[in-house]
N, CA, C and O atoms as a GROMACS GRO file, in nm:
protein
  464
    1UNK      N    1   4.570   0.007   0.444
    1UNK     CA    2   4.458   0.087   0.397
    1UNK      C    3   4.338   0.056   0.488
    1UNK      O    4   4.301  -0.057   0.519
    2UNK      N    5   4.284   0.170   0.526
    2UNK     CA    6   4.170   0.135   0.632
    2UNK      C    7   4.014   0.106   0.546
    2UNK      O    8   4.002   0.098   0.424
    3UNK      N    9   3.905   0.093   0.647
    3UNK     CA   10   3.777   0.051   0.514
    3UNK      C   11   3.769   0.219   0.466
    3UNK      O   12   3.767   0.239   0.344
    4UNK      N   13   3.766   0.324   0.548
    4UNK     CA   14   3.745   0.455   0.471
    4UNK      C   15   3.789   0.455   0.301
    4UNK      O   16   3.727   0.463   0.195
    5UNK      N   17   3.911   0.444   0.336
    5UNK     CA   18   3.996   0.516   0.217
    5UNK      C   19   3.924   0.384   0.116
    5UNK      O   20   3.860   0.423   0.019
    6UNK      N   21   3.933   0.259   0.136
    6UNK     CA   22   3.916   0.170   0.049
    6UNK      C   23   3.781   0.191   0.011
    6UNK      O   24   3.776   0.201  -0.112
    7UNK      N   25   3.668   0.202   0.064
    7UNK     CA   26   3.525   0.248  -0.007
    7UNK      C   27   3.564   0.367  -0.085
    7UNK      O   28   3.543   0.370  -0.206
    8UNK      N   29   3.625   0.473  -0.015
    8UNK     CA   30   3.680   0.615  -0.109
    8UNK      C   31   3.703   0.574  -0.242
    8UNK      O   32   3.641   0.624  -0.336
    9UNK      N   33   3.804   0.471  -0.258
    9UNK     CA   34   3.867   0.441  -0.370
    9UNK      C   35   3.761   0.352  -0.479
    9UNK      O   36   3.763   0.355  -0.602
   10UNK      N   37   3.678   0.280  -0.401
   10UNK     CA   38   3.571   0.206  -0.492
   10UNK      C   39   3.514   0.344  -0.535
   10UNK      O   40   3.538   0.375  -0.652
   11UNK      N   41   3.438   0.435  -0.456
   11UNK     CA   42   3.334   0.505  -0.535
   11UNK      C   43   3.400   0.588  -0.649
   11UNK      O   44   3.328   0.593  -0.748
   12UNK      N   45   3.533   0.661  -0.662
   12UNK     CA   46   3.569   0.682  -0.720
   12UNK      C   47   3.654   0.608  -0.847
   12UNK      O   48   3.736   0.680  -0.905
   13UNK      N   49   3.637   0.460  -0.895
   13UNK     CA   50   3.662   0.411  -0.950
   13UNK      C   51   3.535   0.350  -1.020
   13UNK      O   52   3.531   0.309  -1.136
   14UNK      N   53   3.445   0.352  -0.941
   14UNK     CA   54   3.325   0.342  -1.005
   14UNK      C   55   3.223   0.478  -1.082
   14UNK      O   56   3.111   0.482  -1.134
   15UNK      N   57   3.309   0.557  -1.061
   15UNK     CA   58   3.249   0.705  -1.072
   15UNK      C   59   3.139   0.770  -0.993
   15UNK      O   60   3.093   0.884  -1.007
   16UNK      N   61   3.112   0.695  -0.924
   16UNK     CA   62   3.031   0.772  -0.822
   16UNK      C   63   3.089   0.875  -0.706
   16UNK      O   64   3.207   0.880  -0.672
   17UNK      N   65   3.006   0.938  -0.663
   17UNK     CA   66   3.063   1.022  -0.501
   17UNK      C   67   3.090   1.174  -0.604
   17UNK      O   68   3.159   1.265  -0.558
   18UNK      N   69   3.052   1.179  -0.688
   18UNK     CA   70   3.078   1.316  -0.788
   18UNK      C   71   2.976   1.384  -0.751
   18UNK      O   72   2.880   1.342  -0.687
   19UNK      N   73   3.000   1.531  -0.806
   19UNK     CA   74   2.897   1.625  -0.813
   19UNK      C   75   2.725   1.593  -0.864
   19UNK      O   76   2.615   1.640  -0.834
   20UNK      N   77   2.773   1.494  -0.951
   20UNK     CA   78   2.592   1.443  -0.999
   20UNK      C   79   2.528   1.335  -0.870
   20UNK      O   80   2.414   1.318  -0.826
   21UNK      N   81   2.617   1.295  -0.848
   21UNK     CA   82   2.531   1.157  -0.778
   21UNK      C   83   2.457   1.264  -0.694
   21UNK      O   84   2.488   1.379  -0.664
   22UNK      N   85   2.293   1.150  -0.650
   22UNK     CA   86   2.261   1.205  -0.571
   22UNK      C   87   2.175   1.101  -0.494
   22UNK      O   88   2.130   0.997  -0.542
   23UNK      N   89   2.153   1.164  -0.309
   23UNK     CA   90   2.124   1.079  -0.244
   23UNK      C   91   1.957   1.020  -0.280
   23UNK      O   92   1.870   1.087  -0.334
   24UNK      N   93   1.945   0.882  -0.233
   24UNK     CA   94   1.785   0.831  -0.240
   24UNK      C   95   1.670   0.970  -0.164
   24UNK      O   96   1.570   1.010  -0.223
   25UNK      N   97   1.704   1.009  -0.063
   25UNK     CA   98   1.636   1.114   0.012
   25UNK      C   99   1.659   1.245  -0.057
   25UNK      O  100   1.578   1.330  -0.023
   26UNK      N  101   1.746   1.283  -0.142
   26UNK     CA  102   1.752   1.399  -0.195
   26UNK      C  103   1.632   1.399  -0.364
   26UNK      O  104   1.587   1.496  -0.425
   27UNK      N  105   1.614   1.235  -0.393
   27UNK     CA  106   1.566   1.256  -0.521
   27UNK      C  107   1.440   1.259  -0.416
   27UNK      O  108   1.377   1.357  -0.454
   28UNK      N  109   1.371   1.203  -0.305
   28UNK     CA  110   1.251   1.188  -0.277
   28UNK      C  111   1.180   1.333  -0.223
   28UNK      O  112   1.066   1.365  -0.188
   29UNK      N  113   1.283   1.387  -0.232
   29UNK     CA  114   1.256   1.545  -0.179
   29UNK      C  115   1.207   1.632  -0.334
   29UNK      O  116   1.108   1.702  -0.353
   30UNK      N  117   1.313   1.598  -0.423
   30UNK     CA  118   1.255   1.671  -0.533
   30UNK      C  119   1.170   1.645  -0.582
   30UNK      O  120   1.122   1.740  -0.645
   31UNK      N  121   1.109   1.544  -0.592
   31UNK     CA  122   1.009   1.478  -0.685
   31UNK      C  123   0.851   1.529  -0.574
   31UNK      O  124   0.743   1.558  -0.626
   32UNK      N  125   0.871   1.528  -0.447
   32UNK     CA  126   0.777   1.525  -0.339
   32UNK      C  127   0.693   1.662  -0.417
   32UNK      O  128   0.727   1.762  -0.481
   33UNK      N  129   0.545   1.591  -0.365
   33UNK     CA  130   0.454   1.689  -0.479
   33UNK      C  131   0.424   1.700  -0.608
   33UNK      O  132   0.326   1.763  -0.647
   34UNK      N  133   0.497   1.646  -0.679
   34UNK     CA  134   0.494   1.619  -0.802
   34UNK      C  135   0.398   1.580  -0.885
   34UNK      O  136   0.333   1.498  -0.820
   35UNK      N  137   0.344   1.593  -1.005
   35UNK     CA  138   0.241   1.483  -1.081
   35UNK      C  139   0.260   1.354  -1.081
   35UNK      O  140   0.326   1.305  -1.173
   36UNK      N  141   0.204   1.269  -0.978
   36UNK     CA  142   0.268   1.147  -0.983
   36UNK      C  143   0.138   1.046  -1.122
   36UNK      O  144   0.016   1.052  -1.109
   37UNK      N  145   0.185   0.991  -1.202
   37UNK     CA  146   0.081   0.972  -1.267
   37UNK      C  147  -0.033   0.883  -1.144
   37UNK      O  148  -0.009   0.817  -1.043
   38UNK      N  149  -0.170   0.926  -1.220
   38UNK     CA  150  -0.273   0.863  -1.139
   38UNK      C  151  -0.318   0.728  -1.169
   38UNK      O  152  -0.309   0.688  -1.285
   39UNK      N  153  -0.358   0.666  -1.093
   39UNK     CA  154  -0.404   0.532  -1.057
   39UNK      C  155  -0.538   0.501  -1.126
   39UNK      O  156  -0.634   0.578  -1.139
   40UNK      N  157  -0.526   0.358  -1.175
   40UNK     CA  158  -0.675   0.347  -1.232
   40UNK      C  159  -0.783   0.370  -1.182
   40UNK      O  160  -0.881   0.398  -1.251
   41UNK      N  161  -0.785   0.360  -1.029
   41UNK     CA  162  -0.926   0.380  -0.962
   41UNK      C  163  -0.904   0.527  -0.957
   41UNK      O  164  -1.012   0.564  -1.002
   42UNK      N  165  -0.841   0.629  -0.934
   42UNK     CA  166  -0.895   0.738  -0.955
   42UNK      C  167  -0.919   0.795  -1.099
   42UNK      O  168  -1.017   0.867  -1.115
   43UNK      N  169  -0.856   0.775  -1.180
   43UNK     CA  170  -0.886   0.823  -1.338
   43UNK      C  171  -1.029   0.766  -1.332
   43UNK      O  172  -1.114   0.828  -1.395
   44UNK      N  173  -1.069   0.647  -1.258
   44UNK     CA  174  -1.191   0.583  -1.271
   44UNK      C  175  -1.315   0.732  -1.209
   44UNK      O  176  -1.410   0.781  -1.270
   45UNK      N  177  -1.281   0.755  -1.121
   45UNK     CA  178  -1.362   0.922  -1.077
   45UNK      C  179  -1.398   0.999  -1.163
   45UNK      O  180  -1.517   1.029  -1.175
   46UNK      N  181  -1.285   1.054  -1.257
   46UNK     CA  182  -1.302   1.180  -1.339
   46UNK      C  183  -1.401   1.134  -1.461
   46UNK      O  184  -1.482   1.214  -1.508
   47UNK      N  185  -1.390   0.993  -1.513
   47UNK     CA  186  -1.436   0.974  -1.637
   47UNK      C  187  -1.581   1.080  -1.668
   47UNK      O  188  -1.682   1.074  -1.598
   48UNK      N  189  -1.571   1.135  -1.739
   48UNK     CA  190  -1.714   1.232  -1.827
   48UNK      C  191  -1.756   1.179  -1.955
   48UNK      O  192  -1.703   1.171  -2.066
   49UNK      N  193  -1.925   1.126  -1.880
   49UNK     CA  194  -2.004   1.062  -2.025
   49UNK      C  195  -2.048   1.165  -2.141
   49UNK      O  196  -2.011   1.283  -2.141
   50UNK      N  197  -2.104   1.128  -2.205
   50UNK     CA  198  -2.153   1.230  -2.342
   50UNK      C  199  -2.257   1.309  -2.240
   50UNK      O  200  -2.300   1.263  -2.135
   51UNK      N  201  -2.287   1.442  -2.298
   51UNK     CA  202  -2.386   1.538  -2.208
   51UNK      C  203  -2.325   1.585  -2.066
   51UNK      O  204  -2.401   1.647  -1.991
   52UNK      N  205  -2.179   1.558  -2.020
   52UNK     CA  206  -2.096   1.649  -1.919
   52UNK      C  207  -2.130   1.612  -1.834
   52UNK      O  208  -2.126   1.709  -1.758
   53UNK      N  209  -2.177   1.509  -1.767
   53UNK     CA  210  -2.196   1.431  -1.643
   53UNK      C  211  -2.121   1.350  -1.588
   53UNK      O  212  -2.115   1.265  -1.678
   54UNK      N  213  -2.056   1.310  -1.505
   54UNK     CA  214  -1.942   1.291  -1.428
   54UNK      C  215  -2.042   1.124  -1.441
   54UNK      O  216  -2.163   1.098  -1.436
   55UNK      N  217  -1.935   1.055  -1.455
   55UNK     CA  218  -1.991   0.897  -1.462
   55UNK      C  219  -1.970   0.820  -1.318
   55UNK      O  220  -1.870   0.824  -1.248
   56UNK      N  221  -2.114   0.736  -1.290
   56UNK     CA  222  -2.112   0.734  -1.195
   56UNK      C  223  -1.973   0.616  -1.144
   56UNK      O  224  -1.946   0.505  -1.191
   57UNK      N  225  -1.931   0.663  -1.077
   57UNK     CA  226  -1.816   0.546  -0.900
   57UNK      C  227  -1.842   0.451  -0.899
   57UNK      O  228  -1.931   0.424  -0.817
   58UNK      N  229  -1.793   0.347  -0.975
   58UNK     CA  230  -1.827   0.215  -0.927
   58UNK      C  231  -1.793   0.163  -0.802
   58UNK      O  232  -1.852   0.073  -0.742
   59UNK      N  233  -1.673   0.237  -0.760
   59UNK     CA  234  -1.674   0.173  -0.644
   59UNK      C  235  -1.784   0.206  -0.531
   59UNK      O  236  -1.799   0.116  -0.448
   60UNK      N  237  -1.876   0.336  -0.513
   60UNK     CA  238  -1.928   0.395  -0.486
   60UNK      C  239  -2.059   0.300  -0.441
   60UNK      O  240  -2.116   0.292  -0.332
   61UNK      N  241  -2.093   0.210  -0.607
   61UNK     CA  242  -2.181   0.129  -0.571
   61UNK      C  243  -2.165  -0.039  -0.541
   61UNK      O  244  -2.242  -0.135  -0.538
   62UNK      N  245  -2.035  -0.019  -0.522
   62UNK     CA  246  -1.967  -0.170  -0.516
   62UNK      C  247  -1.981  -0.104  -0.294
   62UNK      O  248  -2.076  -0.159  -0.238
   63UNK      N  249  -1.952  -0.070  -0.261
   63UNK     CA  250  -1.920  -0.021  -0.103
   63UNK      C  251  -1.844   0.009  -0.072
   63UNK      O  252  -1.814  -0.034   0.039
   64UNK      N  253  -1.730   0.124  -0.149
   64UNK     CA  254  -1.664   0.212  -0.101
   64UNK      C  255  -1.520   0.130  -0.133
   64UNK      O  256  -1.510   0.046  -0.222
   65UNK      N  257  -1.414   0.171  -0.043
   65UNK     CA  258  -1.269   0.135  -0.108
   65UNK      C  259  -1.221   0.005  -0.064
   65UNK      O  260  -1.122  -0.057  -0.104
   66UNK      N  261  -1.337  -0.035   0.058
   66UNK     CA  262  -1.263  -0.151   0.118
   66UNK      C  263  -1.265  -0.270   0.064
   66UNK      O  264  -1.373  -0.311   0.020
   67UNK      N  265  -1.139  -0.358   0.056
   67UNK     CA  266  -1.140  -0.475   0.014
   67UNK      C  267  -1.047  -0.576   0.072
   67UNK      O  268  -0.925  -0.565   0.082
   68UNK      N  269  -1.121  -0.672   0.105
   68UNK     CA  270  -1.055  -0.761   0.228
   68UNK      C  271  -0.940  -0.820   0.142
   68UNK      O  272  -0.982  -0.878   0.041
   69UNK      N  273  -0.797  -0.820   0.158
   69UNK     CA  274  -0.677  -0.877   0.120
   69UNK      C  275  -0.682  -1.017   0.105
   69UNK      O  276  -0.623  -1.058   0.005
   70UNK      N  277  -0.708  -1.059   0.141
   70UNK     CA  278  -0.701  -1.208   0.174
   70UNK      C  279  -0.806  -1.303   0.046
   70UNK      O  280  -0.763  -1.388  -0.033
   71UNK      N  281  -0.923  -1.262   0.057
   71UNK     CA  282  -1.037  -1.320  -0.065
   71UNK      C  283  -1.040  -1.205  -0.155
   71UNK      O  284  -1.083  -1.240  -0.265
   72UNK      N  285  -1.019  -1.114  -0.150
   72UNK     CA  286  -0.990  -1.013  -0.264
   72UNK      C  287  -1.137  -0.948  -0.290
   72UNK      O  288  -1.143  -0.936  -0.412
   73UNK      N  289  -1.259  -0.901  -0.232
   73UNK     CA  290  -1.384  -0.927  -0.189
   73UNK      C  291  -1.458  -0.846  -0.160
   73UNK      O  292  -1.379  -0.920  -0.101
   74UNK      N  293  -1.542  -0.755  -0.132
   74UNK     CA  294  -1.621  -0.679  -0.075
   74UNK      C  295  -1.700  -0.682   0.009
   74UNK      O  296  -1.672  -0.770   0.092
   75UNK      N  297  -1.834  -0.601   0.041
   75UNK     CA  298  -1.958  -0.652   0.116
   75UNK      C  299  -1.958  -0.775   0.204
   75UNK      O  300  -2.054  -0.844   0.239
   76UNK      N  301  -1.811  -0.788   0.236
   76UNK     CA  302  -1.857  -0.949   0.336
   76UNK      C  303  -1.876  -0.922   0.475
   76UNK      O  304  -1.906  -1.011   0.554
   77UNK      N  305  -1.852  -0.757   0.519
   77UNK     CA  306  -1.846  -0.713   0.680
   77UNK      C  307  -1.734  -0.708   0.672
   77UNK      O  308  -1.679  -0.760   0.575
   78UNK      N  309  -1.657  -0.642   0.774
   78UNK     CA  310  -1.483  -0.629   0.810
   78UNK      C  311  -1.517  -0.623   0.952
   78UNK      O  312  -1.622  -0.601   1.012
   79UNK      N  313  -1.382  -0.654   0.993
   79UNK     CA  314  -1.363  -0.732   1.154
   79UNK      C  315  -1.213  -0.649   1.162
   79UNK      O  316  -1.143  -0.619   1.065
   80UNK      N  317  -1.193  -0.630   1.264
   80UNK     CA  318  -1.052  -0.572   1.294
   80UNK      C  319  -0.958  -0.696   1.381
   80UNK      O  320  -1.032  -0.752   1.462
   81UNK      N  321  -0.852  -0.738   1.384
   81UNK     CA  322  -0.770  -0.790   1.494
   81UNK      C  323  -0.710  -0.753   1.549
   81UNK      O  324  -0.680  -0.646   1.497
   82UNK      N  325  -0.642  -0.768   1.665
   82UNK     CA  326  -0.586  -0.724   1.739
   82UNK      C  327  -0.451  -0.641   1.682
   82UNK      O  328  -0.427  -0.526   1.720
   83UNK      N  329  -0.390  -0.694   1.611
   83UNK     CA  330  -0.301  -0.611   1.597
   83UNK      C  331  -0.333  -0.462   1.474
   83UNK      O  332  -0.249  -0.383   1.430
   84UNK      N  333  -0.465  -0.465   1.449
   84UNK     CA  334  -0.505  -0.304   1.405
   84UNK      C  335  -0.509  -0.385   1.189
   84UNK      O  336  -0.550  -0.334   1.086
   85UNK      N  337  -0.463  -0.480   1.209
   85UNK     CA  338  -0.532  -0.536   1.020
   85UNK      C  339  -0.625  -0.540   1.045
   85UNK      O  340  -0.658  -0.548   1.164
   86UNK      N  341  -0.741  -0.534   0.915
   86UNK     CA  342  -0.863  -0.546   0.872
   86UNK      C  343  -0.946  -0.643   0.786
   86UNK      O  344  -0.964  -0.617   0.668
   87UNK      N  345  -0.987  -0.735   0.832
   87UNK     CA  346  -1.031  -0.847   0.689
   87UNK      C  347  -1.154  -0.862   0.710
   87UNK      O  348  -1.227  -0.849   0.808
   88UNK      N  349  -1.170  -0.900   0.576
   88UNK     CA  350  -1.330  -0.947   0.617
   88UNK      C  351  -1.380  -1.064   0.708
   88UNK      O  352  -1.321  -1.173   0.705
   89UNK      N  353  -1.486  -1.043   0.787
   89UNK     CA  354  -1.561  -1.143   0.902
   89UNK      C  355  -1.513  -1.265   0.903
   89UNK      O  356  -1.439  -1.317   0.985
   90UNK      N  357  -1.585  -1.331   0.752
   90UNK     CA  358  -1.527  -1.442   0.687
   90UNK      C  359  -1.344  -1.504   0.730
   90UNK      O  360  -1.290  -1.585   0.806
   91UNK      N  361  -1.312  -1.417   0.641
   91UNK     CA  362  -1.132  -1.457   0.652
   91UNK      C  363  -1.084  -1.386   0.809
   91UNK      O  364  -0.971  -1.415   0.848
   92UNK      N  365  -1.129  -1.338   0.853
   92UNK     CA  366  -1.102  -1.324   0.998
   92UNK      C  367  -1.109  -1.432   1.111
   92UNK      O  368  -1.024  -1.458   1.196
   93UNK      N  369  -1.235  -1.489   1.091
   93UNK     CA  370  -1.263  -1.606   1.159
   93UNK      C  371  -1.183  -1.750   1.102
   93UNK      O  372  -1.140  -1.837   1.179
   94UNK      N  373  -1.175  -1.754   0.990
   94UNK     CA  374  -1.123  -1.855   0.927
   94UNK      C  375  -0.948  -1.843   0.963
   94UNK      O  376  -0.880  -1.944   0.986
   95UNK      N  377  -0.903  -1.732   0.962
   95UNK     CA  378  -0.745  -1.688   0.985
   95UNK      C  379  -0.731  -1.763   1.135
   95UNK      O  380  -0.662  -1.861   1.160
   96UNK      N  381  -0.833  -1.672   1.246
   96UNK     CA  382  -0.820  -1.735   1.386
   96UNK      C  383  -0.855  -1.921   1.429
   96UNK      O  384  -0.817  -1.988   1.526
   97UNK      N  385  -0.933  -1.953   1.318
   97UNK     CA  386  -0.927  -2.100   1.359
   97UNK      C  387  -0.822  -2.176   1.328
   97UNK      O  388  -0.760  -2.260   1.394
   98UNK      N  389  -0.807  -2.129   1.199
   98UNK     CA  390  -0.671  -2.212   1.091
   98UNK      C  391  -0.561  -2.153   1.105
   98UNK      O  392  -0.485  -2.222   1.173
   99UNK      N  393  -0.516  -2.052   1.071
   99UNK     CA  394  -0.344  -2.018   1.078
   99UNK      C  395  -0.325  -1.986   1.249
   99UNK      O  396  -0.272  -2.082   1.305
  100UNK      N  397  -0.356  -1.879   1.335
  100UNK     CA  398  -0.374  -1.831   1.442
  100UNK      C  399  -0.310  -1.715   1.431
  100UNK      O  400  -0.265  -1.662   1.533
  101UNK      N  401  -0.293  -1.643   1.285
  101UNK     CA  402  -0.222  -1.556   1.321
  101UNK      C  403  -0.245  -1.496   1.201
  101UNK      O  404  -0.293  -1.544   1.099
  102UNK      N  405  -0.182  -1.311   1.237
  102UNK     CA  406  -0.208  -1.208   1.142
  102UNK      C  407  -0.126  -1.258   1.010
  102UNK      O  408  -0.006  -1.276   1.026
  103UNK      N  409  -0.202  -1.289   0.834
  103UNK     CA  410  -0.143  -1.295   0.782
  103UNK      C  411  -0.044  -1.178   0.712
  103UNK      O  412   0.032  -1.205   0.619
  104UNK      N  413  -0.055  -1.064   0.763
  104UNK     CA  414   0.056  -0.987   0.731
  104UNK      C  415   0.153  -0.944   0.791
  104UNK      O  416   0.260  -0.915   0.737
  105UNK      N  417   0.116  -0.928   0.966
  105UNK     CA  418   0.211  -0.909   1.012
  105UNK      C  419   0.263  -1.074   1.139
  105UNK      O  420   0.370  -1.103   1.193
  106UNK      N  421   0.167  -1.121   1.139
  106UNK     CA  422   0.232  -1.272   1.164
  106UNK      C  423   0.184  -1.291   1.314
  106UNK      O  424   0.193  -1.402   1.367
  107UNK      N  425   0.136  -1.186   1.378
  107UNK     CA  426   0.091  -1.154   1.509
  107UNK      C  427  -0.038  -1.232   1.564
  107UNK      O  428  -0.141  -1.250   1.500
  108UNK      N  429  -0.009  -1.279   1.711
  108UNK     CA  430  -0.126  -1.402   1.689
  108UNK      C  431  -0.254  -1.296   1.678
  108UNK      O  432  -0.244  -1.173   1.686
  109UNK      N  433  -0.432  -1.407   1.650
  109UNK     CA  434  -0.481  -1.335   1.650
  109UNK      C  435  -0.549  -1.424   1.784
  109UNK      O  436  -0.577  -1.542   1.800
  110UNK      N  437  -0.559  -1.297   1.870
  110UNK     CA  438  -0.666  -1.362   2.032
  110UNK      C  439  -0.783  -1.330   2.052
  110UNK      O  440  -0.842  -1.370   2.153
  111UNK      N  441  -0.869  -1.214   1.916
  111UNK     CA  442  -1.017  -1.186   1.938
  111UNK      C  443  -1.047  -1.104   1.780
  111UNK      O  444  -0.981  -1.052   1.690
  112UNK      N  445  -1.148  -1.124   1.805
  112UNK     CA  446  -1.184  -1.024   1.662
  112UNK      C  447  -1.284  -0.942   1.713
  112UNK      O  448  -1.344  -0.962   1.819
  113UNK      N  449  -1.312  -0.799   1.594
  113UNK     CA  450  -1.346  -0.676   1.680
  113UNK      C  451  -1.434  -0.699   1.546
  113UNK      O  452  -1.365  -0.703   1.443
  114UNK      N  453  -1.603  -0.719   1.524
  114UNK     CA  454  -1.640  -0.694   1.380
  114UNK      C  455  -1.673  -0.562   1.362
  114UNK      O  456  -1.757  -0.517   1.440
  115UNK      N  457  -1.611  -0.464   1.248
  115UNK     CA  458  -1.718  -0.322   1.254
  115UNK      C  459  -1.830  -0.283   1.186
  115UNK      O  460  -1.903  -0.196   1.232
  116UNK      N  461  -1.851  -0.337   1.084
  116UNK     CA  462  -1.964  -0.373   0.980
  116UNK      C  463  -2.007  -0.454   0.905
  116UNK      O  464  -2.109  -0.430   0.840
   0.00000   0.00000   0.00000
């Protein structure tokens, strides 16, 4: 028996390989577009106070969406590294003295770029 026939024989003993199964890429196709339920920070947008006024964005007055991964943080400035991550000034400089390297993708870091 070759591996063909022998996987053949698993899926069909397992009941799979039938008319229902269906592929990972075929469910990601149907679903694509879909109502995906929404996220707390955006339900956080829509909220409407008493008198029909759209309540104000906290993040809006916190400084927008960015938040450095690393200290979990805001307003501290962001710095770019070389390999295109973003952290704040702080944990940027601290990453390049102490670890030497991107903590997500592991890539050394040889300069920092600050953008705000």
């Amino acid at each position: 028996m070759n591996l063909a026939m022998a996987l053949a024989e698993e899926r069909n003993s397992r009941g799979g390989g039938g008319a229902d199964s269906k592929t990972l890429m075929m469910l990601i196709e149907e679903t694509d577009g879909s109502d995906w339920p929404t996220s707390k920070r955006r339900r956080e947008d829509e909220i409407v106070v008493e008198g029909g006024e759209a309540a104000t964005d906290k993040r809006k007055e916190e400084g927008g969406d960015w938040l450095c991964c690393v200290c979990m943080e805001r307003d501290k400035g962001a710095a770019f590294i070389p390999c295109g991550h973003t952290f704040c000034r702080v944990c940027s400089r601290d990453l390049w003295a102490h670890r030497g390297g991107c903590p997500v993708c592991n890539r050394p870091i040889l300069e920092i770029l600050d953008i705000f």
